[in-house]
N, C-alpha and C positions, 0 to 999 in steps of 0.2 A: 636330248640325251645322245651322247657319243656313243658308236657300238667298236671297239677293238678287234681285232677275233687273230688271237696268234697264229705262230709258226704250227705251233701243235695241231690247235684247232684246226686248220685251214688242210692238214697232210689227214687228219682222222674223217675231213670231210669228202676227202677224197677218193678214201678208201670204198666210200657210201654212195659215190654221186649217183650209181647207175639206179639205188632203191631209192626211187621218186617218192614211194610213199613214205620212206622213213625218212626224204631229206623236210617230206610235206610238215612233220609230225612235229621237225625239229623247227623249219620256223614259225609254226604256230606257238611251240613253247615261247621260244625268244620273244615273239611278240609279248607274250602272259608278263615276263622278265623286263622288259620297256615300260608296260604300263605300272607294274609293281616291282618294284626290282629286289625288293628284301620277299617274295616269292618264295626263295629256295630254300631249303635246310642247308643250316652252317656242317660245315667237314670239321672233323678234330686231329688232333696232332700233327703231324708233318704239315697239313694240310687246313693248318687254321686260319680264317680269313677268309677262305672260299665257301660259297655255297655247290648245291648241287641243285638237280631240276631230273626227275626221271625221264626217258622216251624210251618206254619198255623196248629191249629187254636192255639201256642203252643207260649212260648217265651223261648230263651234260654237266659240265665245271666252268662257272662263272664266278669272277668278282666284280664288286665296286669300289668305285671310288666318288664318295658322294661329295667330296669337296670340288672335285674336277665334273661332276655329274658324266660321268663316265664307265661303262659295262665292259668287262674285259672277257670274252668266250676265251677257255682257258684249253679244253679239251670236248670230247665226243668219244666217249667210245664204250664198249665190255665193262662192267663193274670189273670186273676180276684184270684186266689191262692196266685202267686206270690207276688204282690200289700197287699193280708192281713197282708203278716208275719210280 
């Protein structure tokens, strides 16, 4: 299994590096998303095709692509951040 983890992902993870327990939190999720990857609740509208994965008070935003068997971390951040873009 391929992990992607975008431009987005990668700047919302940065914003976080310094709260070790929340970066702890996040990849124990992503591991949960490796072993099962259909894990998440699907998003609707704008946002159809992705899943989400909670890390109170956080959400993470992944897809797949299971013909590529490949996980794309898409975002990390604020439910209410997330929802504006």
């Amino acid at each position: 299994m391929e992990i992607i983890q975008t431009n987005s992902f990668k700047k919302s993870i940065k914003r976080y590096k310094k709260d070790k327990l929340l970066i702890k939190r996040l990849k124990n999720q992503i591991k949960k998303i490796i072993k099962n990857p259909e894990i998440g609740d699907f998003l609707k509208n704008n946002k159809k095709g992705e899943r989400k994965l909670y890390v109170p008070p956080f959400r993470l935003l992944y897809s797949l692509n299971s013909n590529k068997n490949t996980i794309y971390l898409l975002d990390f951040d604020n439910r209410d951040k997330i929802y504006r873009k």
